[in-house]
C-alpha positions in Angstrom: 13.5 15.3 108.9 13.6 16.2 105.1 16.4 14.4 103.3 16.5 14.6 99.3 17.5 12.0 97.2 20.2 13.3 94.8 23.7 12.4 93.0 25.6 15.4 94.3 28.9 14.6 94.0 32.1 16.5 95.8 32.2 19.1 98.7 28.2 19.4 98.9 27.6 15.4 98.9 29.7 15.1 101.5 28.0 17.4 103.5 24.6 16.3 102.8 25.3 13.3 104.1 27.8 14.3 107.3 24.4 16.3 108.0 21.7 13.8 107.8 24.6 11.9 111.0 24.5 14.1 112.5 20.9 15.2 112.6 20.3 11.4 113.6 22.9 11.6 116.0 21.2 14.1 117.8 18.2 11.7 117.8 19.8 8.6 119.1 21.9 10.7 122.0 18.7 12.0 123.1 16.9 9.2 123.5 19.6 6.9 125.1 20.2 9.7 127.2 24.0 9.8 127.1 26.7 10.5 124.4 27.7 6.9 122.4 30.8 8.2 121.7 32.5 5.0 120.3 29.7 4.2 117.6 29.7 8.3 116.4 32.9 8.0 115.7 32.9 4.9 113.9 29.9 6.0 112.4 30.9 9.5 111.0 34.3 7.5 109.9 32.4 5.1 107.6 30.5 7.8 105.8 33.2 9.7 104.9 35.3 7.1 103.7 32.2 5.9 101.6 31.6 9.1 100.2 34.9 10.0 99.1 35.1 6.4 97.1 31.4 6.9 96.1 30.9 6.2 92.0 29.0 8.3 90.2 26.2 5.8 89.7 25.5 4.9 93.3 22.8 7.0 95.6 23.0 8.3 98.7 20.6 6.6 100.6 21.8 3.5 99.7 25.4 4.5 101.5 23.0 6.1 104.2 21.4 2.3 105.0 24.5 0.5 104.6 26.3 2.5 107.4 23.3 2.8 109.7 23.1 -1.1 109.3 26.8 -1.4 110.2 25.9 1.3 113.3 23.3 -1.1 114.9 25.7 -4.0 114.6 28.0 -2.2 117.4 27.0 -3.1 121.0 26.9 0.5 123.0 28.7 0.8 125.9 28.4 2.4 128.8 29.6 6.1 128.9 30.5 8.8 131.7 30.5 11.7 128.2 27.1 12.8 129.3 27.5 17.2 128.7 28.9 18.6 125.6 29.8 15.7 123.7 27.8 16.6 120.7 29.9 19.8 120.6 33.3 17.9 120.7 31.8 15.2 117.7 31.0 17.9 115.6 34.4 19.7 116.1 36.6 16.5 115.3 33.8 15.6 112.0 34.2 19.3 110.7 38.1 18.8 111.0 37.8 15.4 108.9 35.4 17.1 106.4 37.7 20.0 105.8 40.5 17.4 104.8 38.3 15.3 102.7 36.9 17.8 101.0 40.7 19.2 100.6 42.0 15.3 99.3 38.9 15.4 97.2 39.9 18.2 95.2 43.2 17.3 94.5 42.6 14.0 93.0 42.7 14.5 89.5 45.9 16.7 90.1 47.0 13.6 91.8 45.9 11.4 88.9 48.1 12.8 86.6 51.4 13.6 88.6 54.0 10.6 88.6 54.9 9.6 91.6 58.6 9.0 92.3 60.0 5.5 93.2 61.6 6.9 96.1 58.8 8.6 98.0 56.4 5.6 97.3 58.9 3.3 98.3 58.9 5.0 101.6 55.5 5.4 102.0 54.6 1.8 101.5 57.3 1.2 104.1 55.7 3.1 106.4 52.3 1.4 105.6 54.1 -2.3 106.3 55.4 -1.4 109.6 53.8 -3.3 112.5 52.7 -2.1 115.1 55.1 -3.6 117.4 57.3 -1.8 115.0 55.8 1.3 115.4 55.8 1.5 118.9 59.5 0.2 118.8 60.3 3.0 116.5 58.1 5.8 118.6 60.2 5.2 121.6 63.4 5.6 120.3 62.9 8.6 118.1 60.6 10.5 120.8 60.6 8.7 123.9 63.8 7.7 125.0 66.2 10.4 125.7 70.2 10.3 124.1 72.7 9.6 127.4 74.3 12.9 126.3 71.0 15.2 126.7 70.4 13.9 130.3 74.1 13.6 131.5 74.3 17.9 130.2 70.8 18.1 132.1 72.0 16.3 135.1 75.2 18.2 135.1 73.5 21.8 135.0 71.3 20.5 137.6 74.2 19.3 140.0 76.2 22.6 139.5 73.3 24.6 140.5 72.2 22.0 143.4 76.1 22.8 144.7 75.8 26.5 144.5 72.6 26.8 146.5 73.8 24.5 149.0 76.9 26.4 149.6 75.2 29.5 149.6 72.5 28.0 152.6 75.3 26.8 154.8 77.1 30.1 154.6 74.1 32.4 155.0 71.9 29.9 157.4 74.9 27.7 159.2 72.4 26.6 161.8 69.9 25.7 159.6 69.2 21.6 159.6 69.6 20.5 156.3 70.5 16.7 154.7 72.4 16.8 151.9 70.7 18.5 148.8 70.6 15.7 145.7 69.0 15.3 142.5 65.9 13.2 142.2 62.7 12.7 140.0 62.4 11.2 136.3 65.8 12.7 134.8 67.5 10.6 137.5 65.2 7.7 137.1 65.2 7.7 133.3 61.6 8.4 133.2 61.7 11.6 131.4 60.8 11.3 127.7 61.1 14.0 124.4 63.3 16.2 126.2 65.3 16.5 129.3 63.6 19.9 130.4 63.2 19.8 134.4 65.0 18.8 137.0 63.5 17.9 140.8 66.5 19.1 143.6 65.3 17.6 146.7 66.0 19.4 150.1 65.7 17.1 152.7 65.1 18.9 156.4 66.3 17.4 159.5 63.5 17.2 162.6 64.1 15.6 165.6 62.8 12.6 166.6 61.5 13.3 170.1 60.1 16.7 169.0 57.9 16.0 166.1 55.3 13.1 164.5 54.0 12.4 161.6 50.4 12.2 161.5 48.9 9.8 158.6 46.0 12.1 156.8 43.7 9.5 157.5 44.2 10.2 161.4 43.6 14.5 160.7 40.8 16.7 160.4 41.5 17.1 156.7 41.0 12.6 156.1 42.8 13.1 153.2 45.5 10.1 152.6 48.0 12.3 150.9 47.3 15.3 153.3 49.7 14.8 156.4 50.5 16.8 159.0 53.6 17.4 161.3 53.0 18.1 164.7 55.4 19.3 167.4 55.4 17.7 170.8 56.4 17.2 173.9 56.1 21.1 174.8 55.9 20.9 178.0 59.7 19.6 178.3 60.6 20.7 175.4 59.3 24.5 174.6 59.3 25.9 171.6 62.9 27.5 170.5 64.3 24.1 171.1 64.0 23.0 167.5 65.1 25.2 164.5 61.6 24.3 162.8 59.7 26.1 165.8 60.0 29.2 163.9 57.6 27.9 161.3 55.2 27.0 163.5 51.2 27.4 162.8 48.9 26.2 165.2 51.1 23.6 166.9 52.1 22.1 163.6 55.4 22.5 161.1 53.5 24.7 158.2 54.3 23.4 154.7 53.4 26.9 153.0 55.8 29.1 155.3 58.2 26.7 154.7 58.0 26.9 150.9 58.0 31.0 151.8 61.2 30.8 153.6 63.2 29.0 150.9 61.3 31.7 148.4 62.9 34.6 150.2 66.3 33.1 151.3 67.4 31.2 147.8 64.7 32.5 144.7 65.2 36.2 145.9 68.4 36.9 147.8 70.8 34.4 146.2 73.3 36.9 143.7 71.8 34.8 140.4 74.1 37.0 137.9 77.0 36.1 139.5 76.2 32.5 139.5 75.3 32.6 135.4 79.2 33.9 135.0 80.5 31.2 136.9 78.1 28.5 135.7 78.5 30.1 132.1 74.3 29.8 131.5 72.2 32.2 132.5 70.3 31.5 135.8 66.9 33.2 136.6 64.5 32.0 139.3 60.9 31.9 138.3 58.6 34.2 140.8 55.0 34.2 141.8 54.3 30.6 141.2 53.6 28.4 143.9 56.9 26.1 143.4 60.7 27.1 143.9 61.7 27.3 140.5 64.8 28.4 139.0 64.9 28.6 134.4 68.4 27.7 133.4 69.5 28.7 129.7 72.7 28.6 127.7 75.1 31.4 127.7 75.1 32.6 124.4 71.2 33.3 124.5 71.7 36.7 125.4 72.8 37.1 121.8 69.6 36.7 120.4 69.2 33.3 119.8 67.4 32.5 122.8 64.3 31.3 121.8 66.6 28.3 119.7 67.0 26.6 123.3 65.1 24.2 125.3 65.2 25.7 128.9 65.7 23.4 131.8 63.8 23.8 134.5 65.0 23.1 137.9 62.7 22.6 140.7 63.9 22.9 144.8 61.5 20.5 146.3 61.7 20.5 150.8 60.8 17.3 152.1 60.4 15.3 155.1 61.5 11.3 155.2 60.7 8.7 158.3 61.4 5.0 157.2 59.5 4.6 153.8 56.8 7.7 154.3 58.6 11.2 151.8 56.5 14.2 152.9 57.0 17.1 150.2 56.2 20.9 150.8 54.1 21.8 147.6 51.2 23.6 148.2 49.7 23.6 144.9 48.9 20.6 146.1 47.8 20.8 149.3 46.1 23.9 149.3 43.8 25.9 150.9 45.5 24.1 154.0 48.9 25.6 155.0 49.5 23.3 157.7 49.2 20.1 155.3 52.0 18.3 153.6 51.7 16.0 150.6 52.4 11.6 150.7 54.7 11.5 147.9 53.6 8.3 146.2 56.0 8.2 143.8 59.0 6.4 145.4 56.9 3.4 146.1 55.5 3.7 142.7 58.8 3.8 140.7 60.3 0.9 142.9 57.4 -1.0 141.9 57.7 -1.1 138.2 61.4 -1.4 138.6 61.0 -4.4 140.8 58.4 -6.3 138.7 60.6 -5.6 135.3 63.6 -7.4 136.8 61.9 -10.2 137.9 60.8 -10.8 134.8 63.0 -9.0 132.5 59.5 -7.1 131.4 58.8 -3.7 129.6 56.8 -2.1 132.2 59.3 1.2 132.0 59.1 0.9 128.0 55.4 1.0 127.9 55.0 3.9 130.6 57.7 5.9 128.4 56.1 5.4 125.7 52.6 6.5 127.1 53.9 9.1 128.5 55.5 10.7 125.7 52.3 10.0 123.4 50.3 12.0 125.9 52.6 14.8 126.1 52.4 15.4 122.4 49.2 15.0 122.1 46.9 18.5 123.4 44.4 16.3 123.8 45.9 14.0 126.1 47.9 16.4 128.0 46.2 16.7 131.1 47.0 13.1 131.7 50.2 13.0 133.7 52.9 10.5 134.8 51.4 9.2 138.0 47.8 7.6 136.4 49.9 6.0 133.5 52.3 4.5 136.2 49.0 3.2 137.7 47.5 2.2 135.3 50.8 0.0 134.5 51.0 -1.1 137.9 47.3 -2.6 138.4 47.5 -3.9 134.8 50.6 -5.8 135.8 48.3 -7.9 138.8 45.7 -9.1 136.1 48.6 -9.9 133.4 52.4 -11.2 133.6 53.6 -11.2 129.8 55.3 -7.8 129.7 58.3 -9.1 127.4 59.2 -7.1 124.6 57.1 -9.2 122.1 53.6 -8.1 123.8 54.5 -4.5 124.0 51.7 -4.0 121.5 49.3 -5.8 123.0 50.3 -4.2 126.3 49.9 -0.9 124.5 46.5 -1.3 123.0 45.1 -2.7 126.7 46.3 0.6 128.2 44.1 1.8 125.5 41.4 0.2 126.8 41.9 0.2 130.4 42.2 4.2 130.2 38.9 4.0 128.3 37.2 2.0 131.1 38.6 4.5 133.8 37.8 7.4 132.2 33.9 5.9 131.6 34.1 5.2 135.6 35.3 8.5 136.4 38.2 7.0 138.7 41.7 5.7 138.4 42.4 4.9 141.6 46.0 5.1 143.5 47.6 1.4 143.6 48.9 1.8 146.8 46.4 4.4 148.2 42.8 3.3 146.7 41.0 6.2 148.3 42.9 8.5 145.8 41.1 8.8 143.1 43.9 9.8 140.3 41.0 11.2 137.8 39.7 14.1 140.2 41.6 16.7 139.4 40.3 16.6 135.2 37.4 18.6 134.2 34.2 17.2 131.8 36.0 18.7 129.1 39.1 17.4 129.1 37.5 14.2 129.8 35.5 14.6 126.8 38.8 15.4 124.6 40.7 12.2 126.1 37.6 10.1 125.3 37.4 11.1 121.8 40.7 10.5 121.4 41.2 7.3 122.9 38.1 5.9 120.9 39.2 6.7 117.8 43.2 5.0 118.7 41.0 1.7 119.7 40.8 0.4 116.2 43.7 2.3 114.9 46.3 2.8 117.5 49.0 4.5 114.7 46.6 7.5 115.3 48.4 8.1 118.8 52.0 7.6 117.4 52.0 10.3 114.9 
């Protein structure tokens, strides 16, 4: 590789040397056969800092050896980033170049503007801010939800559990129905940045001596979360005896056409106009998805200033309960099999964390909050829902028991780690189903985004709290 000596100074310095990286970095990922994604990023960090304090008297390959010297002085780890890695580097280096190169230029106008008292004041706040403090400060400015926001949610949510509840037992008297009743993170406190969905759960009522339900382990399908319900006892009982027999498909209760019935009796025949006057919002079920969904909005947004409000989203959710076991109808989850139900693990989960946090007054709840929230602001980390972060909480808590409010940053940065480790592995696997792999269902690349970004918040975990 050809790499002049030279004193250029600015934009093309900079570039000179992000290139000469990254032409090396193509070297070393070859040969190792897999994408160091830690030491890249440390790597491409230290050069650009360097260059952008570089003096005018100092030469470029002397910056070159120091930072290659600092490279081999970081142990490589082992690395699941093996496809399209390189690509992602590059993207997140020409990002930081572009701002250099931007902060670069504006330094002598920076040199000779005075700076108020005020704004540095605040800024060296800022900067003395712990990170204990930081994460304190994070969760009650994003995280944590006002009582106000989710009593209004949970209100809107009730009204509109009532209404569709009336209107079943009048239209469908005979159908077997438990009482409808809010459930999910808004009524566990769970929810974080904004209280925007709701979960209505519509428990259905089977009898006993007519139905089982069959553990997926003990199906055709072996999936542990895939269950089925099968109707028995036929041959004293034929079909017509239970209301449920209707929804029969190949001798077992079908998930799908039960999710089909509620879509044609509530989402498209219930009068949602007239409900909006009494409810005073505006009420419009949300079609062609695979979820019953219904989009709740103030009233006044029909005078144009819709777009100013946060829509709440209120979910109908059918399920099936026997002792502990909560069987949901979703077939976005299930699918392609119709006749398959979902293990809901997330009663047993959230009982969990709320059990080990009152035996020892810990901030098990605080940290998921928190992780949650940074992962929904965060593009990057999106794909990463609640239920691997309440994992990840939940095996963490068998290895350590400080989870007072002191170690929340330690706690924090662990999770850091840990989700590093898992996502290296490939698997995050369910607490109390460790077939489940909780990873599965995220593709290379998003793996690859997560990666980078969890690297990078290792040594400087503020990165994530922006």
């Amino acid at each position: 590789m050809n790499f002049q000596s030279s004193r250029r100074r600015g934009e093309e310095g900079i570039a000179v040397v992000i290139d000469f990286l990254l032409s090396n970095a193509r070297l070393v990922l070859g040969v190792g056969g897999a994408a160091l994604l830690g030491i890249a990023t440390l790597a491409v960090k230290r050069l650009i800092e360097r260059a952008g304090r570089a003096a005018d008297d100092e030469k470029v390959e002397q910056k070159m050896a120091e930072s290659w010297e600092e490279l081999s002085l970081v142990s490589p780890s082992p690395t699941l980033i093996r496809k399209g890695i390189e690509g992602v580097v590059m993207k997140h280096v020409a990002k930081a170049t572009k701002q250099q190169k931007a902060d670069l230029c504006q330094q002598p106008q920076m040199l000779d503007v005075q700076t108020k008292p005020e704004s540095k004041s605040k800024r060296l706040q800022l900067c003395a801010l712990t990170l204990q403090e930081r994460l304190q400060q994070y969760y009650h400015t994003r995280a944590a939800l006002s009582a106000q926001e989710v009593q209004r949610a949970q209100s809107v949510a009730l009204d509109i559990c009532t209404e569709i509840q009336g209107f079943l037992h009048s239209r469908h008297p005979d159908m077997p129905l438990g009482d409808m009743r809010l459930g999910g993170s808004l009524l566990d406190d769970l929810q974080v940045v904004s209280a925007d969905h709701a979960c209505l759960l519509v428990p259905l009522q089977l009898e006993s001596s007519l139905w089982r339900l069959i553990p997926g382990e003990e199906t055709l399908l072996t999936h542990p979360l895939h269950w089925m319900v099968r109707r028995i006892n036929l041959e004293y009982f034929p079909k017509g005896r239970s209301y449920w027999d209707r929804y029969l498909v190949g001798g077992y209760l079908s998930a799908e056409a039960v999710v089909n019935m509620f879509s044609k009796a509530v989402m498209e025949t219930v009068n949602w106009p007239s409900i909006s006057s009494t409810l005073d919002c505006i009420v419009r079920p949300v079609l062609g998805g695979p979820d019953l969904r219904l989009e709740i909005r103030p009233g006044n947004a029909f005078e144009g200033a819709e777009s100013d409000y946060q829509p709440l989203f209120v979910s109908m959710l059918p399920l099936l309960s026997e002792g502990d076991v909560v069987l949901t109808a979703q077939p976005e989850l299930t699918s392609p099999w119709v006749n398959a139900w979902h293990l809901s693990l997330y009663p047993w989960e959230t009982q969990r964390l709320a059990q080990l946090d009152a035996a020892d007054n810990g901030y098990r709840k605080h940290t998921l909050k928190i992780l949650k929230a940074v992962c929904r602001q965060n593009p990057a980390l999106r794909p990463l829902k609640a239920t691997p972060l309440a994992n990840l909480i939940l095996h963490l808590s068998d290895s350590e028991s400080d989870w007072s409010e002191t170690s929340l940053d330690v706690r924090f940065q662990q999770c850091i780690t840990e989700l590093i480790g898992y996502l290296e592995q490939g698997a995050l696997h369910s607490y109390f189903k460790p077939a489940v792999n909780l990873l599965s269902g995220l593709s290379e690349d998003q793996v690859d985004q997560m990666g980078f970004m969890f690297y990078c918040a290792v040594s400087e975990p503020e990165i994530l709290l922006i």
